[in-house]
Structures are given as C-alpha cells and as structure tokens.
N, C-alpha and C positions, 0 to 999 in steps of 0.2 A: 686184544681181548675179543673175545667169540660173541657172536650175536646171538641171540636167544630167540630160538623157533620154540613154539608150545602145539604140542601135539596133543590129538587125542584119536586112538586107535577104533577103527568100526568094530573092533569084537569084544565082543561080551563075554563074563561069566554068570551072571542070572541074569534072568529074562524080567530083568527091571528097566523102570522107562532110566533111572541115575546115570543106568551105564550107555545109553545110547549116544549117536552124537550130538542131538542137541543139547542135550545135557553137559556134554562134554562142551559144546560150545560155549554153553553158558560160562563153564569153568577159566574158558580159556580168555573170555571179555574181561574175567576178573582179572587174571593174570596181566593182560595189558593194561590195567584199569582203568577201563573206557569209561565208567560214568564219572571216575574225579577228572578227566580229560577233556569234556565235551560240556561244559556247562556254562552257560549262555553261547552256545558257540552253532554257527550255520553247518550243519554235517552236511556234505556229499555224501551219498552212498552209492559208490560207484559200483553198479552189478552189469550184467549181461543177461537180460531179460527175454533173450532168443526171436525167434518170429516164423511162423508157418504153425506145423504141428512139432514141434521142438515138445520134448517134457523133459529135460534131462540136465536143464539149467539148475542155478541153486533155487531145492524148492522153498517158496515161502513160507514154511514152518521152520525153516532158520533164517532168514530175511526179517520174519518178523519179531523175532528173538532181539536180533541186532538193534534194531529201531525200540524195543520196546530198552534196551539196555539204554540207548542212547536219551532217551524222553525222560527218563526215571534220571539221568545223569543231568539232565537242566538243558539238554539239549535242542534243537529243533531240525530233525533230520529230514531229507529228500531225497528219493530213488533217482540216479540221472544214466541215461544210455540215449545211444543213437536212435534220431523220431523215428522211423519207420518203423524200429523195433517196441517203442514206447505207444506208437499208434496203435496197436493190438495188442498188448502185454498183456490188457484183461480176458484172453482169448484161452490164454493157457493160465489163468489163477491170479495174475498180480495185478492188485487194487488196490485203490488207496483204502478201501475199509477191512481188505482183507491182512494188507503190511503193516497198516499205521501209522501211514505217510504218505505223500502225494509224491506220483510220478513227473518226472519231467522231462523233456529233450535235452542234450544236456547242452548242444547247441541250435536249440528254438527250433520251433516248426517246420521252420524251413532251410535251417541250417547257415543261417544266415547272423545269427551273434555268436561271435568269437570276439578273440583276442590276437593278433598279429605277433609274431618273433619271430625276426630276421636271424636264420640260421644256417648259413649255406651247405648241404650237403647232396651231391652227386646230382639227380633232376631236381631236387630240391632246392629254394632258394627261403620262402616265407610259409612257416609253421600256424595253422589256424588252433588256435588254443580255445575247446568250446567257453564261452561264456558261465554256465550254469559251474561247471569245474572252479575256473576261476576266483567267481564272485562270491563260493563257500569259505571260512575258515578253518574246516577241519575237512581230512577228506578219510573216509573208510572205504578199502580199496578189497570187493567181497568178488572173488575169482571162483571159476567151476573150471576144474584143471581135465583137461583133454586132448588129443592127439591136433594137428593142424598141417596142413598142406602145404603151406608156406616154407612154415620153420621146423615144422615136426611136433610142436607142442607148443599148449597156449595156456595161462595160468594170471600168476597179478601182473606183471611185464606187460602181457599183449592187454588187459584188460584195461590197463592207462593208457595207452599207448596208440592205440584205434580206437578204442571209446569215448576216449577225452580231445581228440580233432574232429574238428568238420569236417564234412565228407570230401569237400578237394583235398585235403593232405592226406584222408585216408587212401585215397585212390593213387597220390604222388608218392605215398610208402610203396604201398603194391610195385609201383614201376620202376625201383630203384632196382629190381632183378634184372632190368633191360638196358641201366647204364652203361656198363660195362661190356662190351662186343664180344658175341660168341660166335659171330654169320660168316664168314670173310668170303663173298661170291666170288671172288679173283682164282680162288683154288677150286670151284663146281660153277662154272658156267651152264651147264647142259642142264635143262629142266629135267632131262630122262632121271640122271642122278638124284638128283631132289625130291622126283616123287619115289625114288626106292629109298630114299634115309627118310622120309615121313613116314613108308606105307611100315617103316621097317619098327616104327612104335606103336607096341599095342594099346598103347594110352591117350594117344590121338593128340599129343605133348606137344610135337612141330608141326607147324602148318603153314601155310603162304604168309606170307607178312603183307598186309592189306596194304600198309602206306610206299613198300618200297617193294619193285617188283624184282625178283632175284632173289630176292630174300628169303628166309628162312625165319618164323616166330616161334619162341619156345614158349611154352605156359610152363613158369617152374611146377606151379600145383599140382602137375599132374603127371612130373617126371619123378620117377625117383634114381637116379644114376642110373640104369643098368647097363647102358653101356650099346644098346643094340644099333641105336642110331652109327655111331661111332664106329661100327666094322664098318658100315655102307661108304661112309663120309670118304673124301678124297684127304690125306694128310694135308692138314693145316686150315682143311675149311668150317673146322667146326670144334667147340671148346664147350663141352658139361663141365663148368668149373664151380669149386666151392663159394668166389668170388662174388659170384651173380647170387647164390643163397644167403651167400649172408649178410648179404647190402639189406637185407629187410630184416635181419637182428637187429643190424646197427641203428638200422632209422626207427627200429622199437625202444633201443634204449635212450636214442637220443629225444622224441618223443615224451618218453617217461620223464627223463630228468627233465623235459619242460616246463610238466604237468607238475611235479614234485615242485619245483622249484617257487612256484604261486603259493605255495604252505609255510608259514614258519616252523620252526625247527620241533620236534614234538607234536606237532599237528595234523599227522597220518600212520595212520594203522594198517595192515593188512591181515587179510584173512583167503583162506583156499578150502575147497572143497574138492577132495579126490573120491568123487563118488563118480559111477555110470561115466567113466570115462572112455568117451566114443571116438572114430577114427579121425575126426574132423571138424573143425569147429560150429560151435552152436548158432553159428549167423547161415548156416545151410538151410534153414528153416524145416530140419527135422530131426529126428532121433532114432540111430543102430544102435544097434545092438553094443554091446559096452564089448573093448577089447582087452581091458586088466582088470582085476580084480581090484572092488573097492579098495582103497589105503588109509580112510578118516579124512579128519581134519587140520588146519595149521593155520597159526596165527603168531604174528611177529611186527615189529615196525621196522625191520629191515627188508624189501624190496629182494634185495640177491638173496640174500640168504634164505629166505621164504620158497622162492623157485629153487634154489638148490636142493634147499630139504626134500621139496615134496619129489626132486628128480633123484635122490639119493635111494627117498622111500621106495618111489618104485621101479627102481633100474633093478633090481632083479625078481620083480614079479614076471607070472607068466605073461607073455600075449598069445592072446586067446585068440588061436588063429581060425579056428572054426567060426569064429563069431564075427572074421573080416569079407566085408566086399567082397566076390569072385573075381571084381575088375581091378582089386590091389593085390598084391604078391610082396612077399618077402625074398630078397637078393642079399642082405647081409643080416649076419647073425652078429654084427659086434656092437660094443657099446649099449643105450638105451633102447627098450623095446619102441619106443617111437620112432628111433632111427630105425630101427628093423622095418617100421610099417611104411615110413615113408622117405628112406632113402638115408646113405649113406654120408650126404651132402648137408643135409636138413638134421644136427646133431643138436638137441634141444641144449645142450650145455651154453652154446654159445652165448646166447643173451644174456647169462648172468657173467659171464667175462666180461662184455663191453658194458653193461653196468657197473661192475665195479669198475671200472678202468674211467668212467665218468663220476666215478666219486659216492655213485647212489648205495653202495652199504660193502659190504664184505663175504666171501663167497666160505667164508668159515665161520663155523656156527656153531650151537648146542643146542639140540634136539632134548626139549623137557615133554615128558608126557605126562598130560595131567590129570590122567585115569586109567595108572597100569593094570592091563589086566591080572586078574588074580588066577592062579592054577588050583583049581578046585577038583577032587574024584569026581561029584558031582553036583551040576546047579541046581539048584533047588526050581520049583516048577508052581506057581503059585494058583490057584482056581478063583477064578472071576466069581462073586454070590451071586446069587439068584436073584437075590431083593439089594 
C-alpha cells in the first residue's frame, strides 16, 4: 500500500489569503492530525534556522503556524538546530515570541550532550545522537528543500541527519567521501603531472593533500564529474567515482534511521517546503538567487516517500540557469535538475533508495493535494476599504 504525501500547490486562483500556502499548510496538519498526535507530548521541531545573512530558510509565518497547531493540540513544542546556527537565529526573524516557542541547541551550547550509538560504518565507528532530539517524544521533521554540493539536494533526509548529530559526526559524515581511495601515486609520481590535473579543474576540486605528500585531495563539493581532471591523469591514477558520492547518502540515511529510531512508532511527522530553492545548502550563511521555480508544500509521515515526492514534483521543472553562479556550469542534461547543477555523480534519488532499503518508509506513494487549484476565465480581484 502507497504512502500518502499531501501536497499543496503555490498557485492560486483568487487572490485570497485560503489559497496561499500557509493556508494550505494549515490544511495539510489537519490531514496528518497533528493536534490529536501531540498532546501532552515534548515536540522537537526540527528546522534549519540557517546563519549569516540566509533569508531563504522556512519563514516564520509557517514555523509559527506549526507550533501554534501543536500548542492548541496539548502540546509543548521547541525549535532544535545546530548552536551556531541557533546562536543568531534572532538575526534573521526566529524568536521565541515571534514562533511561540523557545529555541534550542539541539545538542547544547557546546555540543557536548548527545547520545552515543555504536554503528560501524566506513571512518565511522560511534554516531553522536544530539541530546535535545532524543530526550523529545514526538519529533516534527520541518525541511526547506534546496540544491546541495554534497549530494545534489537536501530536504527532510539531510535535515535529520546533520541536524540531529553533534558536530563530530557531522564532520565524520562529510569524510566518508574520502574513504574509499581515488589517489593511487604509484601511477603519477612526477609533481609536473599533478599540478597539470589540479590546474586542469576550474573548480579548484583537487589540491595537494596536506597530510600525505604525493597526494592528491578532492573536495567532492566542488566537483561536479566533468571529467577534465581525468584527460590529464596518467591511467590508473585517478578514480571520479559514484562510490566516494554516495558514501554521504548512505551515512544520511543511516543517521536518520538513528534519529527515527529514539521515536515510537506514530511519533513523527514530516513537512517540506519547496520554496526559493537555491544552489546550495542554507548552512552557506546566505542567500542566491533561487534556481526552480517555486513547487509548494508537502507533508507526510513517511521519510522516503516525502523526498520522493517533492523530487518527482520537481524533476521536470525548469532550472533557471540564468539564475546560477557563473562558477557552476551544467555538463549533463539527464535525470533531475539538481543533478544537472551539481553533477552527474550527486543524483538526489539516491537517499531515498538507501532509506528504504533501511526500512524508514517506501519510495511509492500517493500524492493528495489538498487545495486543487480551480481553472477559472477569471479571478476575481478584490479592493482593500478605505476605512
């Protein structure tokens, strides 16, 4: 049986507040029925609260929607993200009297309350699970869905998954692209060689490897396949594999089901926001220009199938390539526009594969919208009074 995504579409046919998306949002809490869900119950509300001059995160006139749903439900809900980002959140709008709830770290000040789980994978060995996550028992999982350097795209998956570890695991995800050996100096001994397969990316991707000298470090971030490295390279000394990209899907999802797994069954909800969706994740601590067109909202308690949705909604939108970086470039045109912006390698599908494949929900779905739009000759246009 198909998992139920509820959508609600950003377009309108009158220019009423009903048809907007919070409106729409509203629609959609009922549909999960988050206030018979949450009462007497500690809510997380897990967001990404951004940091620098960011405005492009979810804004707090749907944040505060959420919370006031959940309060009215018998609830007692709390904003939780990583301190640095929560040590300024009032900088760009979120406050505790502007949400309706108090912010928190979600693991302390200092990063220093977690939870340990022994989970061995690749430089990984012990998973720091934030405390504030944990110690909730319900968790509302509220994603701003965007492009990401990493994996290509980032939504409620990456939003558990780095937001809900202390900063040593989030940093041991990051380097699981390095497990796996792409260098091999046996076949380019000669430094000559090495500075013409560095000078040969215009992304500045490979660079000397600080720890080991011979070496060769890739920043996956900053690669996107193309391949130009790889004319220079001597055969056999060098490997752009899918391998190294998607060891940090896998440690997203394995992450997540961590995070999930501290909830009982019924005890998390998800929600996404595909608005101002920009090349790169909102911890850059700013905001470009958006490269797809807005797609609405989505809300589900299924994990996969929530990321599915919103990649189904917008895999054939346009990407607005006028609206990209001059330092990023499109080299494939197949599959999702995220893989077009950020490479070949970095196919946003995958994390909902190795979710399901851990058990966290189902990659087949039914897409409900819970305010179709209506096809009118014309909207009607109403005049604000005077008095």
């Amino acid at each position: 049986m198909p998992s139920i995504v509820y959508y609600g579409s950003p377009r309108q046919a009158r220019l009423e507040w009903k048809e907007t998306l919070p409106a729409k949002l509203d629609l959609i809490l009922e549909k999960l029925n988050l206030r018979e869900r949450v009462k007497n119950e500690t809510v997380a509300l897990k967001m990404h609260v951004g940091n620098g001059v960011g405005y492009s995160t979810v804004h707090p006139v749907f944040v505060r929607r959420v919370v006031k749903a959940i309060k009215e439900g018998g609830g007692k809900p709390f904003i939780a993200d990583v301190n640095w980002d929560v040590s300024g959140a009032e900088t760009r709008g979120y406050t505790a009297e502007v949400l309706g709830c108090p912010i928190y770290p979600a693991a302390g000040p200092d990063e220093k309350y977690f939870y340990t789980y022994h989970r061995p994978y690749k430089n990984i060995q012990d998973w720091k699970l934030a405390g504030m996550i944990q110690d909730a028992s319900f968790l509302v999982n509220f994603a701003h869905v965007k492009g990401h350097p990493s994996c290509g795209f980032g939504a409620a998956f990456k939003n558990l998954a780095l937001g809900c570890m202390a900063g040593e695991t989030r940093g041991a995800m990051h380097d699981t692209v390095q497990h796996d050996e792409y260098w091999f100096p046996e076949y380019c001994p000669d430094d000559e060689t090495r500075q013409r397969i560095m000078a040969a990316c215009p992304f500045e991707a490979l660079v000397e490897d600080k720890q080991r000298p011979g070496y060769l470090h890739l920043h996956p971030e900053q690669c996107n396949a193309c391949g130009r490295c790889l004319k220079i390279a001597p055969p056999g000394s060098l490997k752009i594999d899918a391998l190294n990209f998607h060891s940090f899907q896998e440690a997203c999802a394995i992450s997540t089901a961590i995070a999930l797994s501290t909830f009982e069954p019924g005890k998390v909800t998800h929600l996404s926001l595909a608005t101002q969706m920009t090349p790169v994740c909102d911890c850059f601590g700013f905001t470009s220009m958006p490269i797809l067109p807005d797609e609405g909202i989505f809300g589900s308690d299924d994990i996969v199938a929530i990321d599915r949705a919103v990649l189904d909604k917008t895999m054939n939108l346009r990407l607005i390539e006028e609206n990209m970086p001059t330092s990023m470039e499109v080299h494939t045109r197949q599959g999702h526009p995220f893989r077009w912006l950020h490479g070949p390698l970095k196919d946003p599908y995958i994390v909902t594969e190795y979710g399901e494949a851990l058990g966290l929900g189902s990659r087949d779905y039914e897409l409900v919208d819970v305010l179709p739009v209506e096809k009118f000759e014309r909207a009607g246009m109403a005049y604000i009074p005077a008095n």
